[in-house]
C-alpha positions in Angstrom: -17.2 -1.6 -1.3 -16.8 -2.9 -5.0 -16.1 0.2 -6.5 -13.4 1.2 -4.1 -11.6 -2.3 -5.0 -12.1 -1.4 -8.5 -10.6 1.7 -8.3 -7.5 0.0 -6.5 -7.1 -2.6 -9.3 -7.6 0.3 -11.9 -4.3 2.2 -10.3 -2.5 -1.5 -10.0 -3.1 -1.4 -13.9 -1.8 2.0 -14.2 1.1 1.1 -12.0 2.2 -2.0 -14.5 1.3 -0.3 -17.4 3.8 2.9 -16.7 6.6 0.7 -15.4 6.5 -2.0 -17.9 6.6 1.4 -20.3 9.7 2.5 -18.5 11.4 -0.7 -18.4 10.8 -0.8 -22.4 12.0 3.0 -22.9 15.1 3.0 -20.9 16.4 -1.0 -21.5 19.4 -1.0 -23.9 19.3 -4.9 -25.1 16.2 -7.3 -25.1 16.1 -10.6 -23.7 17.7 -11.9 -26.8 20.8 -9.8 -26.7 19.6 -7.6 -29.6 20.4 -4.0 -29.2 16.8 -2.1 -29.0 16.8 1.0 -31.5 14.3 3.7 -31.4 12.1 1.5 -33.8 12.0 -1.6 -31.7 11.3 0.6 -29.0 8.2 2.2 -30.5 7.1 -1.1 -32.2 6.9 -2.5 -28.0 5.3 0.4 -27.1 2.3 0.0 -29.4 2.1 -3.7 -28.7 1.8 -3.1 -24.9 -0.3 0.3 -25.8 -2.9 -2.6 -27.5 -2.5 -4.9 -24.9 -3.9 -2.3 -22.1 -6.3 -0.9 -24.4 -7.9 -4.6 -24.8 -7.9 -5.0 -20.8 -9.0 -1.5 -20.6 -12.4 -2.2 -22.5 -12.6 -5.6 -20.7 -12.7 -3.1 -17.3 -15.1 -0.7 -18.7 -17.5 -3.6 -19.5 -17.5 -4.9 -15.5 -17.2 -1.2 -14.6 -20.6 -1.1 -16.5 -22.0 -4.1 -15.5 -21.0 -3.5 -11.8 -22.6 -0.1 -12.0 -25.9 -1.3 -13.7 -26.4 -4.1 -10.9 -25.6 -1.7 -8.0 -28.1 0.8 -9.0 -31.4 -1.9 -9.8 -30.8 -3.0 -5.8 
């Protein structure tokens, strides 16, 4: 049972991850009014890219710990 809620939380993650991608690609101001150029743009991208990446490695360390406690029952 705790693997299949994993693997549900681990496509919610996907899910945010691609549309707050998306919303950064395709807007055309930010929330200051600024106009986003191709720079900004990438620049976003690589914070949210690191942002994931840290929660990724967070989830692989449960994933691990998880795994290691299910198989010593």
């Amino acid at each position: 049972m705790g693997l299949k809620i994993w693997h549900c939380l681990n496509v919610f993650w996907l899910l945010i991850f691609l549309a707050t991608e998306l919303f950064i690609l395709l807007r055309r101001f930010d929330g200051a009014g600024a106009v986003q150029t191709p720079i900004t743009r990438i620049i976003a991208s690589i914070f949210l890219f690191c942002f994931f990446t840290i929660v990724a490695i967070i989830q692989l360390i449960i994933w691990l710990l998880i795994r290691k406690n299910k198989k010593t029952r």
